[in-house]
MDAnalysis code that builds the backbone (N, CA, C; Angstrom):
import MDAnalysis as mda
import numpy as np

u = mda.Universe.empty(693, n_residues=231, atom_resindex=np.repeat(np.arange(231), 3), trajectory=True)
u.add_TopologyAttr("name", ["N", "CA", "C"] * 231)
u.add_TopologyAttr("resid", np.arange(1, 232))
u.add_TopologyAttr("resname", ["UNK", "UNK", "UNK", "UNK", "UNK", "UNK", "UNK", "UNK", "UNK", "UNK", "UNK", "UNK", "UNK", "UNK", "UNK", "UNK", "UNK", "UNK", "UNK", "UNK", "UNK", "UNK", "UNK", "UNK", "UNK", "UNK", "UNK", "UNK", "UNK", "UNK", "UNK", "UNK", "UNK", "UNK", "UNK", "UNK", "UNK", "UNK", "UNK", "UNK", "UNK", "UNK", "UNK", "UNK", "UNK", "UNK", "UNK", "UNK", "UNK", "UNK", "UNK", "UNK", "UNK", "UNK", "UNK", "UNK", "UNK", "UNK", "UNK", "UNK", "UNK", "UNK", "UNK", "UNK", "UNK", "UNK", "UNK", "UNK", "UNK", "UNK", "UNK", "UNK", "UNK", "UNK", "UNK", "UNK", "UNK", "UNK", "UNK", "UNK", "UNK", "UNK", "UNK", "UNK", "UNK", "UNK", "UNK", "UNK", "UNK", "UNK", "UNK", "UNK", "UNK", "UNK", "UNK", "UNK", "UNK", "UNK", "UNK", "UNK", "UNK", "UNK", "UNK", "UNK", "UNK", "UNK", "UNK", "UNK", "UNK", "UNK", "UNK", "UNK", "UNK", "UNK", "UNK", "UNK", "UNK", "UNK", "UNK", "UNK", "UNK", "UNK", "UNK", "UNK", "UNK", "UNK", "UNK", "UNK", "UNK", "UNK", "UNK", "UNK", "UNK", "UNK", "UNK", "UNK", "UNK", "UNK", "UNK", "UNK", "UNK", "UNK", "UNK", "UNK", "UNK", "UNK", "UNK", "UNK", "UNK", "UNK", "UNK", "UNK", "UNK", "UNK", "UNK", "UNK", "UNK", "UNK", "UNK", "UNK", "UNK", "UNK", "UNK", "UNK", "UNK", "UNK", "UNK", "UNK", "UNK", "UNK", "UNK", "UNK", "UNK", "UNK", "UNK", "UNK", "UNK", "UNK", "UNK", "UNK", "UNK", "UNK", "UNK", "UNK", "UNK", "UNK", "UNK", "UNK", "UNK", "UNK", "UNK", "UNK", "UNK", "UNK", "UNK", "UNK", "UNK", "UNK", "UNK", "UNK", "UNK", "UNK", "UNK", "UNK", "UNK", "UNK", "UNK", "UNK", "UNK", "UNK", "UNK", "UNK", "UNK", "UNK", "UNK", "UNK", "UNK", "UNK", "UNK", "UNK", "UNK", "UNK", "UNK", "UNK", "UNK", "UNK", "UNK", "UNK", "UNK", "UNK", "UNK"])
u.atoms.positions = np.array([
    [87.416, 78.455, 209.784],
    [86.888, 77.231, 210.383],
    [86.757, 77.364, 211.897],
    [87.647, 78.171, 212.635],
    [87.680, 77.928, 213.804],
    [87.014, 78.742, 214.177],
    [86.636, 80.057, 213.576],
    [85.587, 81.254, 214.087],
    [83.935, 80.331, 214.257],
    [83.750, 79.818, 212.856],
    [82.631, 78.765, 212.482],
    [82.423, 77.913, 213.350],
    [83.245, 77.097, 214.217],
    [83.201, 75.935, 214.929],
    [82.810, 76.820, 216.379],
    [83.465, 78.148, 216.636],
    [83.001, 78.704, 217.853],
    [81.573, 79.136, 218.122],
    [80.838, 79.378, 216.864],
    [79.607, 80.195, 216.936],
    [78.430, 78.866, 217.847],
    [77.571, 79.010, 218.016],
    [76.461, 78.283, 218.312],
    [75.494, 78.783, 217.428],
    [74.086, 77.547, 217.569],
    [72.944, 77.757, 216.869],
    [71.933, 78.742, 217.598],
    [70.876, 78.866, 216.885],
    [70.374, 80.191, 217.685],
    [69.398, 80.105, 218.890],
    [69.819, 78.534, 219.384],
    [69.100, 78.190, 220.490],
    [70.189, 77.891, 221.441],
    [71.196, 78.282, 220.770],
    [72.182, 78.398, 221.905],
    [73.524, 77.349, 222.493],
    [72.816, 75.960, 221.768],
    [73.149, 74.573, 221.583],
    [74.604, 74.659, 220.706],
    [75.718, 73.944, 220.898],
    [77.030, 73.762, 219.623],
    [76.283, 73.225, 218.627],
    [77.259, 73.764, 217.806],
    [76.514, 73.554, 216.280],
    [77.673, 73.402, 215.294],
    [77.371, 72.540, 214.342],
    [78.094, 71.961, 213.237],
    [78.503, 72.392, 212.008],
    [78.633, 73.775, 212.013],
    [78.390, 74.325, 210.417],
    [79.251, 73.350, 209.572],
    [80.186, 72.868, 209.794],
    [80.748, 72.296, 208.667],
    [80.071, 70.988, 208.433],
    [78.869, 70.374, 208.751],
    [78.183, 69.570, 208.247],
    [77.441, 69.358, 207.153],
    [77.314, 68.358, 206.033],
    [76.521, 68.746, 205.184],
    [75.390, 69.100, 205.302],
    [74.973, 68.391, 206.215],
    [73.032, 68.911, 206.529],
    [73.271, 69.985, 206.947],
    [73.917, 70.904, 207.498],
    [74.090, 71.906, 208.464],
    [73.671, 73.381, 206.953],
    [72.082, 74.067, 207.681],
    [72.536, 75.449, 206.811],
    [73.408, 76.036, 206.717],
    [73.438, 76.996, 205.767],
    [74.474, 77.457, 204.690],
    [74.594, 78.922, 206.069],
    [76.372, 78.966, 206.588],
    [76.347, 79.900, 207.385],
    [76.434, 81.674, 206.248],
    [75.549, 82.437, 207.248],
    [76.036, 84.198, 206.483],
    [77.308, 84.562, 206.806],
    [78.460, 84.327, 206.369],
    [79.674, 84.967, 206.506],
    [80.174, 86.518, 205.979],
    [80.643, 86.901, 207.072],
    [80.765, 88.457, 206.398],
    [82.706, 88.474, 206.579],
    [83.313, 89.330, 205.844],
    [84.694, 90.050, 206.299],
    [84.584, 91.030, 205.960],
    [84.774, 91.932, 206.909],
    [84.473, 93.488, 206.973],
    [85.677, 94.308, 206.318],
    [86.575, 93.344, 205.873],
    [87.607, 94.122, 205.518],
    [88.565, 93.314, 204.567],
    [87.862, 93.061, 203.375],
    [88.123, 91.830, 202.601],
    [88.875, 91.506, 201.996],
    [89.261, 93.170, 201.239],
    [90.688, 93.216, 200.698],
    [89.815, 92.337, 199.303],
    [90.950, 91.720, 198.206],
    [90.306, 91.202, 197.355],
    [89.582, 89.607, 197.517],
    [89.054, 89.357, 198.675],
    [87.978, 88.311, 198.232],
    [88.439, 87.110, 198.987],
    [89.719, 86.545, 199.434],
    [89.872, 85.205, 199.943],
    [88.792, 84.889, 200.463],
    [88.750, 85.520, 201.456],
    [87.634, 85.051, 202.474],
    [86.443, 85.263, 201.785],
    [85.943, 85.473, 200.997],
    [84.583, 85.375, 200.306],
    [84.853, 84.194, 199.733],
    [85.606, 83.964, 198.838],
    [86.170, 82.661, 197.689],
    [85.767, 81.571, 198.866],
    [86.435, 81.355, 199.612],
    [86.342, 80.493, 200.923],
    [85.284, 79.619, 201.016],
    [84.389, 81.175, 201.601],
    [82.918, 80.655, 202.297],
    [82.008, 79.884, 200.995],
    [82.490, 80.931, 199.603],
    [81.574, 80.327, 198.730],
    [81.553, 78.728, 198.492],
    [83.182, 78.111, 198.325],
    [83.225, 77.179, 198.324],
    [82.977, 76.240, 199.403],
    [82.428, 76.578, 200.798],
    [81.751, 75.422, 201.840],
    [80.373, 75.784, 201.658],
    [80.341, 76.138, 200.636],
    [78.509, 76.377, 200.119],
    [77.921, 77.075, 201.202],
    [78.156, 78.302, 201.720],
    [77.987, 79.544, 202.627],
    [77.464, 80.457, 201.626],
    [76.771, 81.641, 202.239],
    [76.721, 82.894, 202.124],
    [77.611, 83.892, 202.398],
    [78.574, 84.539, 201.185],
    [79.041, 85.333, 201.669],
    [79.395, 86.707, 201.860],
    [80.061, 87.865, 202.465],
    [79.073, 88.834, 202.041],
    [80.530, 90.094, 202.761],
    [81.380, 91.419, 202.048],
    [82.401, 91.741, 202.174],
    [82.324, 93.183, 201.816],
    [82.902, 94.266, 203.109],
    [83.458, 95.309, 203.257],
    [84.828, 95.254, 202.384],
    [84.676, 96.768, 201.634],
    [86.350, 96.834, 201.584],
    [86.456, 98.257, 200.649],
    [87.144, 99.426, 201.568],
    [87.290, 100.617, 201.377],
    [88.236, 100.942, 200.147],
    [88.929, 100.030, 199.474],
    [89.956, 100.205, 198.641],
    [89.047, 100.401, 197.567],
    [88.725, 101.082, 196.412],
    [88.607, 101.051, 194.890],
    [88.786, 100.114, 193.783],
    [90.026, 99.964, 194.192],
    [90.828, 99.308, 193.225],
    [90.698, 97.483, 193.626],
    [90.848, 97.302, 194.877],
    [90.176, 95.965, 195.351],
    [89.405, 95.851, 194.675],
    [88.025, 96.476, 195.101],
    [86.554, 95.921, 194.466],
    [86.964, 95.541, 192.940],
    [87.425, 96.567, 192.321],
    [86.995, 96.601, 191.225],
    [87.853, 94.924, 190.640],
    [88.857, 94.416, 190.880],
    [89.765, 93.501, 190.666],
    [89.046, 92.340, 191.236],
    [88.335, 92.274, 192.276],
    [87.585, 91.318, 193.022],
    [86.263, 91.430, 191.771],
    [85.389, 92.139, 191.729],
    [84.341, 91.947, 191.245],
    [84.849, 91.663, 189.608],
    [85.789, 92.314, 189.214],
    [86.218, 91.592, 187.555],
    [86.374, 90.232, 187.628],
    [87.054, 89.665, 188.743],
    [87.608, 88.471, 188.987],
    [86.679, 87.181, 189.065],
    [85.658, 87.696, 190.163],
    [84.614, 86.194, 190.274],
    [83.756, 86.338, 189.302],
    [83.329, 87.472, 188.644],
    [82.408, 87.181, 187.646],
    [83.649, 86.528, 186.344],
    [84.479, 86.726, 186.475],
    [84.737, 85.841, 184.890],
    [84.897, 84.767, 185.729],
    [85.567, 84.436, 186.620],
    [85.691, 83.301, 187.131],
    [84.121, 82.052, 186.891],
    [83.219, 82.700, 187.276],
    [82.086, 82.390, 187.488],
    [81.613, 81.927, 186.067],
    [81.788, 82.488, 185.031],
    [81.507, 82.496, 183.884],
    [82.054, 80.956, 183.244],
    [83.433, 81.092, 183.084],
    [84.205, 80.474, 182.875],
    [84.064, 78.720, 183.652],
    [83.267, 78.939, 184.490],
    [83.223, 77.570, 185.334],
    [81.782, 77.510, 185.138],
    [81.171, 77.998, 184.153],
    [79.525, 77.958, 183.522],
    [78.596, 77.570, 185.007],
    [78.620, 78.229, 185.750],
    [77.600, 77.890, 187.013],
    [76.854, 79.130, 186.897],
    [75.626, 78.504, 186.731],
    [74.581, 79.668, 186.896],
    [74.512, 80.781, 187.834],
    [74.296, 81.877, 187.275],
    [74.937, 82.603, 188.102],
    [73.904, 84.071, 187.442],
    [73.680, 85.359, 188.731],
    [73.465, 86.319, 187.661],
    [74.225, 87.304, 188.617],
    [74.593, 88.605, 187.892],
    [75.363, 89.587, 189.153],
    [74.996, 90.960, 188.689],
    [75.374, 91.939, 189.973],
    [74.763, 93.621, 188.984],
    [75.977, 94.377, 190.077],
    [76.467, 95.510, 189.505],
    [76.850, 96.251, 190.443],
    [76.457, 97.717, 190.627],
    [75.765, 98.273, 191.434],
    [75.175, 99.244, 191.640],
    [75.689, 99.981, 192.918],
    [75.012, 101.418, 192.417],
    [75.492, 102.280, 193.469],
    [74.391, 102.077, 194.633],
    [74.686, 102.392, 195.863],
    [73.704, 102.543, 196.527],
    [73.715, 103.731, 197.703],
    [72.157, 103.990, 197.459],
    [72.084, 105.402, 197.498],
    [70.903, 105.660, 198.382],
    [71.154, 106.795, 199.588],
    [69.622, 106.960, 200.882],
    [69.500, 108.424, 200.843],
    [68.416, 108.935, 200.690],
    [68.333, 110.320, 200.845],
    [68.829, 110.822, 200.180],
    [69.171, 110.616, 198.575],
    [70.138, 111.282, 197.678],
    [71.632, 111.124, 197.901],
    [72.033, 111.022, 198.974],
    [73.077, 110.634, 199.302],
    [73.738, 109.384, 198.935],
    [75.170, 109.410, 198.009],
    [75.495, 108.151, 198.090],
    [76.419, 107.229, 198.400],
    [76.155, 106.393, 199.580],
    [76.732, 105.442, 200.309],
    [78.336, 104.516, 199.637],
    [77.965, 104.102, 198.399],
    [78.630, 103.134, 197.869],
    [78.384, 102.198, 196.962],
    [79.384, 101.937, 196.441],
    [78.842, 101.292, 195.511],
    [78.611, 99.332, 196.079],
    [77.869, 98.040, 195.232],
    [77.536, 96.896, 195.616],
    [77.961, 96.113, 194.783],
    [78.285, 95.015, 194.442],
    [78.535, 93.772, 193.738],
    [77.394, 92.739, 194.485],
    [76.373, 92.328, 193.685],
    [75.970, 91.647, 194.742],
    [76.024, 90.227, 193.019],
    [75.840, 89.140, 193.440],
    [75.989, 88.015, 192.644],
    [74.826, 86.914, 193.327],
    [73.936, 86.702, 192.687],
    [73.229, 84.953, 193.253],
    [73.847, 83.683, 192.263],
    [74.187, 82.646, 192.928],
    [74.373, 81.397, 192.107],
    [74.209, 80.190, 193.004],
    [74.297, 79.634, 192.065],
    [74.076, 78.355, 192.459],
    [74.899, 76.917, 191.717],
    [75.027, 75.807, 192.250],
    [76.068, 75.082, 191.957],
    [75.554, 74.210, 190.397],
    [74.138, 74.193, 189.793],
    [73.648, 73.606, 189.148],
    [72.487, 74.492, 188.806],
    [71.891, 73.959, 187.269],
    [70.730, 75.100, 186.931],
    [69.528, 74.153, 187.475],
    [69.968, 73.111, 187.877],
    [68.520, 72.239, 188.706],
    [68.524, 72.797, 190.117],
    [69.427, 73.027, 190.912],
    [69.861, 73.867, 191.906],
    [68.964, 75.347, 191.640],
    [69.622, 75.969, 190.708],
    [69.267, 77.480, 190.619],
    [67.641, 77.262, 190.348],
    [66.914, 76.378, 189.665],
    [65.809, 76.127, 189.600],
    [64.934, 76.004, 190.654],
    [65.184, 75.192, 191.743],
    [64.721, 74.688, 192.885],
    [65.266, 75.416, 194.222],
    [66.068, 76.852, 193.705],
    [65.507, 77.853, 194.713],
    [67.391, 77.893, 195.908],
    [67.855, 76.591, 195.222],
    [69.095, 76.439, 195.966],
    [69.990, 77.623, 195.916],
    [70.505, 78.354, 196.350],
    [70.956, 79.356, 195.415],
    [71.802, 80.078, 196.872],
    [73.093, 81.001, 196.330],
    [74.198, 81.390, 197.771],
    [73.962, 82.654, 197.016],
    [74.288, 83.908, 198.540],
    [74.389, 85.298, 198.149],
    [75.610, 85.665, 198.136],
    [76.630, 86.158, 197.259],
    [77.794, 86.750, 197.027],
    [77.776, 88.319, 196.994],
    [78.385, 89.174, 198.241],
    [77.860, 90.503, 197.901],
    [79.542, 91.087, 198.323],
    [79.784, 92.069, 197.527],
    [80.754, 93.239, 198.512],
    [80.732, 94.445, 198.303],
    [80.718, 95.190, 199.031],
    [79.962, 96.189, 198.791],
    [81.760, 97.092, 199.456],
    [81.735, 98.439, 198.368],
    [82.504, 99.545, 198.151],
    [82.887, 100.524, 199.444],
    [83.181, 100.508, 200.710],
    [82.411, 101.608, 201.583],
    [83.622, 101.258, 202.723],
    [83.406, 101.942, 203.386],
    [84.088, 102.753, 205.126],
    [83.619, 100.650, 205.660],
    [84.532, 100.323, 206.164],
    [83.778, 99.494, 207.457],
    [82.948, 99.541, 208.469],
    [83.715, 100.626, 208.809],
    [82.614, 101.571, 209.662],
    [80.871, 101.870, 209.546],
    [80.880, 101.713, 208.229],
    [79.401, 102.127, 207.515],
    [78.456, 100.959, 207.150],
    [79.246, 99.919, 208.097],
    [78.606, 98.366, 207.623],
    [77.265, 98.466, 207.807],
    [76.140, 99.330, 208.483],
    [74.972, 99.152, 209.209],
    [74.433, 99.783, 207.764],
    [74.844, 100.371, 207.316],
    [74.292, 101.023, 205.927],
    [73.967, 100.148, 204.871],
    [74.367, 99.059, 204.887],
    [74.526, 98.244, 203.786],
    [73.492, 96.774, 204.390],
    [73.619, 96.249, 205.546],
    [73.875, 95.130, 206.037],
    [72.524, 95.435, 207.318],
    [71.605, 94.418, 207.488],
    [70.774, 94.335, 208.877],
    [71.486, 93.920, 209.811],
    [71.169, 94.181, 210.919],
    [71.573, 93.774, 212.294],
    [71.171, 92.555, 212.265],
    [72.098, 91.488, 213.031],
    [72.369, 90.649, 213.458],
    [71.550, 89.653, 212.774],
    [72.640, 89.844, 211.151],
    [71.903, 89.165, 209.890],
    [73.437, 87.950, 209.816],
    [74.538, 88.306, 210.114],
    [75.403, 87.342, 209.917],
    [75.725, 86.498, 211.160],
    [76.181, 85.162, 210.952],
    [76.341, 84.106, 211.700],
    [78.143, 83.722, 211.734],
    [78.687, 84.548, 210.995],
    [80.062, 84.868, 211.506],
    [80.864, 85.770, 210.839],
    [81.742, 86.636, 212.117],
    [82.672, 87.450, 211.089],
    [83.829, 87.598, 211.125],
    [84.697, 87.316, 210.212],
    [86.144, 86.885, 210.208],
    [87.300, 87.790, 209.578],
    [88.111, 88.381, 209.623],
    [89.064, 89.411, 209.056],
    [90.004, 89.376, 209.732],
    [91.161, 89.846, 208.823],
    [92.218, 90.162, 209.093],
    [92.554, 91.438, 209.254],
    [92.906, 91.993, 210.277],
    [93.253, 93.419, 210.581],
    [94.394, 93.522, 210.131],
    [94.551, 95.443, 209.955],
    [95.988, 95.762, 209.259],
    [96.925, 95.434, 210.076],
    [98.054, 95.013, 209.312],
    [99.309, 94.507, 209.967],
    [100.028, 95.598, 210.312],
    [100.377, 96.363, 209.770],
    [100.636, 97.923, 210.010],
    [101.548, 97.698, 209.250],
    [102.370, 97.443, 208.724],
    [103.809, 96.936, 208.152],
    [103.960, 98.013, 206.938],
    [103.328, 97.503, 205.879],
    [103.327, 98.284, 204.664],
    [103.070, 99.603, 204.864],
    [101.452, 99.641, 205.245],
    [100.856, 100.908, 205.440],
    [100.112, 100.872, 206.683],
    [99.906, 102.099, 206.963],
    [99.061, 102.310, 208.074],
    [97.629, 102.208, 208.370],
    [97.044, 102.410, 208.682],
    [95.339, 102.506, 209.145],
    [95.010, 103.963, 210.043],
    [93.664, 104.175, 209.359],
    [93.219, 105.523, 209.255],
    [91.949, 105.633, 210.690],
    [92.004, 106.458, 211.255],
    [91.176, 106.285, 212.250],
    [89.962, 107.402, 211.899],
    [88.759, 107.566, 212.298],
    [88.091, 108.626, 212.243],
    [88.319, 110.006, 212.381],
    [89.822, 109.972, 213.121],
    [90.014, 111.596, 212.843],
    [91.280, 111.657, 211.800],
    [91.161, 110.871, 210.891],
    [92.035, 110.747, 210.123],
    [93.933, 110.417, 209.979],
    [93.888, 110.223, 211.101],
    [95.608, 110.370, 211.580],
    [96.191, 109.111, 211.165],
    [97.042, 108.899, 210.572],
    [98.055, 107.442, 210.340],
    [98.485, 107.067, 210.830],
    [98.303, 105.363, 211.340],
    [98.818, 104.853, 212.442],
    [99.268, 103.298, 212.092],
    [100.423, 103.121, 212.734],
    [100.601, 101.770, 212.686],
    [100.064, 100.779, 213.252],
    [98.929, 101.131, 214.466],
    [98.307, 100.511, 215.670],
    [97.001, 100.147, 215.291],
    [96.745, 99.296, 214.994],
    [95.041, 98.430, 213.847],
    [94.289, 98.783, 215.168],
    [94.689, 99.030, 216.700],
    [93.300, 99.346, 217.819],
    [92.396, 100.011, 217.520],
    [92.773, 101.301, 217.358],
    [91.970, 102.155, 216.623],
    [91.198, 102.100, 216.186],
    [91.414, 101.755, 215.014],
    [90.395, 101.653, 214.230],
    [89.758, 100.429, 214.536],
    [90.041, 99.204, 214.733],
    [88.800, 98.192, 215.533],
    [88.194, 98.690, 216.422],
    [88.797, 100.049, 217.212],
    [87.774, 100.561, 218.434],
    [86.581, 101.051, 218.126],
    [86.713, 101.549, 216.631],
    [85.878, 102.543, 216.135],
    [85.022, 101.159, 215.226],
    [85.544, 99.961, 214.577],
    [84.730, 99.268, 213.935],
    [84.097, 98.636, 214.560],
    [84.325, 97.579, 215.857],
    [84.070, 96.598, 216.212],
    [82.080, 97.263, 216.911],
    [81.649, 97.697, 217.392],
    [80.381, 98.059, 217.587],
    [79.677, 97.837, 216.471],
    [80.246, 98.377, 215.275],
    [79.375, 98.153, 214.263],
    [78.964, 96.956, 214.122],
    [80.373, 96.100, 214.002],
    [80.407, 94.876, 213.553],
    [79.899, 93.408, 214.849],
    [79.709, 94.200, 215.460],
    [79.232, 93.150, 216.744],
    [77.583, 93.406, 216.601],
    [77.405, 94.771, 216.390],
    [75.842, 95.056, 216.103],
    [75.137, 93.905, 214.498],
    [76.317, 93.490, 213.794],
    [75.672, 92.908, 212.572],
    [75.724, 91.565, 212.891],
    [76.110, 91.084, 213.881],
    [76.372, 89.153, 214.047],
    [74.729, 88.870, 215.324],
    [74.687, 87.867, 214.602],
    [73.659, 87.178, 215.549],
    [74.014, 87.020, 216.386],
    [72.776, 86.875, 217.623],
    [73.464, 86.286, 218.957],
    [73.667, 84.620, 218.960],
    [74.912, 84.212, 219.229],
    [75.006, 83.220, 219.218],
    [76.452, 82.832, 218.554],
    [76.298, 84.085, 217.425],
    [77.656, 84.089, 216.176],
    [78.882, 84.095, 216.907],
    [79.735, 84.083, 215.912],
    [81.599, 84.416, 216.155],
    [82.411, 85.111, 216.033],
    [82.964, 86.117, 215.959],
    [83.866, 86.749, 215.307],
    [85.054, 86.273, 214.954],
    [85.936, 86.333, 214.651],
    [87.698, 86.124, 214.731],
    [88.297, 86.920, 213.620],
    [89.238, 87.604, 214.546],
    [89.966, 88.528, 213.887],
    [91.755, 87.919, 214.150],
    [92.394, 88.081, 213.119],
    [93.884, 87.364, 212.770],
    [94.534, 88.616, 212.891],
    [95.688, 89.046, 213.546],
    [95.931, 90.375, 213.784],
    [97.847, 89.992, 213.825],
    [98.776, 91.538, 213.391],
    [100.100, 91.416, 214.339],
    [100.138, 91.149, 215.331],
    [100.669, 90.289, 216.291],
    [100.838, 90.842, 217.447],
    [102.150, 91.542, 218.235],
    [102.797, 91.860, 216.882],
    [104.041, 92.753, 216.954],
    [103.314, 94.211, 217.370],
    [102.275, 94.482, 216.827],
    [101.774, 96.160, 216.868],
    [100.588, 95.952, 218.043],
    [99.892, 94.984, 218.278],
    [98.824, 95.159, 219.128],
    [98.956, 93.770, 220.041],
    [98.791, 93.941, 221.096],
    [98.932, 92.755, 221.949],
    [97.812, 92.072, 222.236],
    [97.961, 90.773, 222.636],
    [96.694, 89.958, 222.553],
    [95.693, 90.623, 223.936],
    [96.049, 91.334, 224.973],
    [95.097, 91.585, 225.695],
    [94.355, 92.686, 225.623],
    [95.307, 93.688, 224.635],
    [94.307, 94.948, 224.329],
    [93.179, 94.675, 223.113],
    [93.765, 93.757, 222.316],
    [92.688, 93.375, 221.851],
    [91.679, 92.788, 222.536],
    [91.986, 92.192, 223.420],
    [90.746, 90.933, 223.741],
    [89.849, 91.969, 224.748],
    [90.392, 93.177, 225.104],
    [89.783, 94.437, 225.863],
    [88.859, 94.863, 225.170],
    [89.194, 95.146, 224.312],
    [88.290, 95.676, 222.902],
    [87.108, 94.956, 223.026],
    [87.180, 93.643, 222.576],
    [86.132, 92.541, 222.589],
    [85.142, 92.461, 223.612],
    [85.917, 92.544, 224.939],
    [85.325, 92.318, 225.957],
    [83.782, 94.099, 225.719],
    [85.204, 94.941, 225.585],
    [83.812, 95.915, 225.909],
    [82.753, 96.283, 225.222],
    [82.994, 95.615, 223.868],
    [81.941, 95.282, 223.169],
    [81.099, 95.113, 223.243],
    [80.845, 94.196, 224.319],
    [79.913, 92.557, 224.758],
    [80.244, 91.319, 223.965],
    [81.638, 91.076, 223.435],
    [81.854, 89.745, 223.277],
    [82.098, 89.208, 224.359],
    [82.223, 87.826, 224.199],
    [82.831, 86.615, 225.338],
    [84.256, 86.359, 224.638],
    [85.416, 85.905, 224.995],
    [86.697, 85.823, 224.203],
    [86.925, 84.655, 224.694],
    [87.379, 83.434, 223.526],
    [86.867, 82.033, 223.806],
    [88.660, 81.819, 224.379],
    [88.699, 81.419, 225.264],
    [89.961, 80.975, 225.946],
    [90.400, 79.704, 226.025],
    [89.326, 78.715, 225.713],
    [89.681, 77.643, 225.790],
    [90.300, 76.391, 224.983],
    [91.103, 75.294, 225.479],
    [92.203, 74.702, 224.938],
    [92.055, 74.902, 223.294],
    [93.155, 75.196, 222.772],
    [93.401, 75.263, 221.384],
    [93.345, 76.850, 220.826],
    [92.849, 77.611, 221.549],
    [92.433, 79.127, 220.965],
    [93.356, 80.108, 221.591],
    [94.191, 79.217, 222.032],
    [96.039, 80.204, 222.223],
    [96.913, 79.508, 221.465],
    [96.928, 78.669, 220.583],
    [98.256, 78.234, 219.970],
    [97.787, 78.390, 218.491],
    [97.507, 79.587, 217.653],
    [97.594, 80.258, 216.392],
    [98.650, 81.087, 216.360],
    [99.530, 81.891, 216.973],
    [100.569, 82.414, 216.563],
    [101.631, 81.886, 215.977],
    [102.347, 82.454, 214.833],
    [102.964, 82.049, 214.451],
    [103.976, 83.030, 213.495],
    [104.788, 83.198, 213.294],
    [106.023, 83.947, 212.590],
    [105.513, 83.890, 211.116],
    [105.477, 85.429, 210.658],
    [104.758, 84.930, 209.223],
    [106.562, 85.910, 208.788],
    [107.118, 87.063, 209.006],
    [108.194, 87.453, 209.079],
    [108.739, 87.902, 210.121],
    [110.223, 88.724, 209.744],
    [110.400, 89.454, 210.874],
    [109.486, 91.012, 211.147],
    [108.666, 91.235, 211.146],
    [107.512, 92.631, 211.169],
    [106.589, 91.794, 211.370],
    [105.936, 90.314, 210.759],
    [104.725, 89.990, 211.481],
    [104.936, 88.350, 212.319],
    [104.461, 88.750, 213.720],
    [103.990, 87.362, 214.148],
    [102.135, 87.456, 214.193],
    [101.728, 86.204, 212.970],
    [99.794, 86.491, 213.366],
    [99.660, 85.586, 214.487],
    [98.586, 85.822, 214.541],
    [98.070, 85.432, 215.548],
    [96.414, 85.802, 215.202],
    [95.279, 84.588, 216.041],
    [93.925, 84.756, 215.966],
    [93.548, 84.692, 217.495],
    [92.406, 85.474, 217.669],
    [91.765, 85.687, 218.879],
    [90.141, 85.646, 218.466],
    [88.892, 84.498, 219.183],
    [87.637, 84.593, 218.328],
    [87.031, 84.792, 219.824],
    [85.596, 85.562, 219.557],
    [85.022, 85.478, 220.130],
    [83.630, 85.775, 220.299],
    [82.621, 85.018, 221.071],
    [81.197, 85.026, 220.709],
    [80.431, 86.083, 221.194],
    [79.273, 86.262, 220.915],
    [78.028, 87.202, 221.130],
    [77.140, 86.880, 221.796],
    [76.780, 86.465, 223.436],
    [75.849, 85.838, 223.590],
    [74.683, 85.995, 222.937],
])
């Protein structure tokens, strides 16, 4: 909500996504893990649309909303395919269209549900530039396990690898969009992140209310959110 409430419209103006009249925002999480944040967006009648390098995720996520989907008889159709450039192949897709009613699905109403199998990193492979209107994830906590950087090394430090994602992922948001990323801030501190951002070309929204998200989730994590826009 609060990434959503930061973005603007594409004239630059604040904008209302959580309105009913308000179009249906493209939400992406680049790192989705099994689906919350897709489940989410679907239900504020969004587009939504999810990275996630695990195997075993997808496969539990994509078993999941299609029976789900089934089971709650909403029209719906889904395919999962590999996808493939130059012989080469990228990854595999879940992509799903539905809609809340078959008078809906009739009259064209209809949300895109996609997640696609792959590197985060490789989001440009899958996804047009500055096709989503916000992007929201939770970075590794480091706690359990580590995070893998491009030269492969294991680390408890999620920088890294946002150093290496965040271009991508700033290259796929509209201008105007949001990001927000929910992070430890036991392993990464709020200003090296917001460094990150900055050299991106985000803006890092500072103002009242967008410093008091931390909070003690155990002793290994305090989260915390940091959002910020694209002119």
């Amino acid at each position: 909500n609060v990434t959503a409430l930061a973005s603007t419209d594409r004239s630059g103006a604040a904008a209302d996504p959580l309105s009913p009249d308000a179009p249906p925002l493209r939400v992406l999480d680049p790192m989705c893990g099994r689906g919350t944040t897709l489940n989410q967006a679907m239900m504020y009648g969004w587009h939504a649309a999810g990275v996630e390098i695990d195997g075993k995720d997808f496969e539990v996520y994509a078993n999941f909303i299609r029976t789900w989907l089934k089971h709650k008889r909403l029209k719906h159709s889904s395919d999962i395919a590999q996808v493939r450039r130059n012989r080469t192949q990228l990854g595999r897709r879940l992509a799903i269209t539905l809609a809340a009613s078959r008078e809906d699905h009739k009259a064209g109403r209809t949300l895109d549900l996609t997640m696609v199998h792959a590197d985060t990193r490789r989001g440009r492979d899958f996804f047009r530039a500055g096709s989503f209107d916000a992007i929201v994830t939770d970075a590794p906590y480091g706690v359990a396990h580590g995070t893998r950087s491009q030269a492969d090394r294991l680390t408890r430090d999620p920088l890294g690898l946002l150093a290496e994602a965040l271009p991508v992922w700033v290259a796929l948001l509209r201008p105007g969009g949001a990001l927000g990323i929910s992070w430890n801030t036991l392993v990464a501190a709020r200003d090296d992140l917001a460094a990150l951002l900055v050299k991106v070309g985000l803006e890092v929204a500072d103002g009242p209310g967008y410093g008091d998200f931390a909070h003690r989730v155990d002793q290994a994590i305090v989260r915390d959110l940091i959002v910020a826009r694209r002119p």
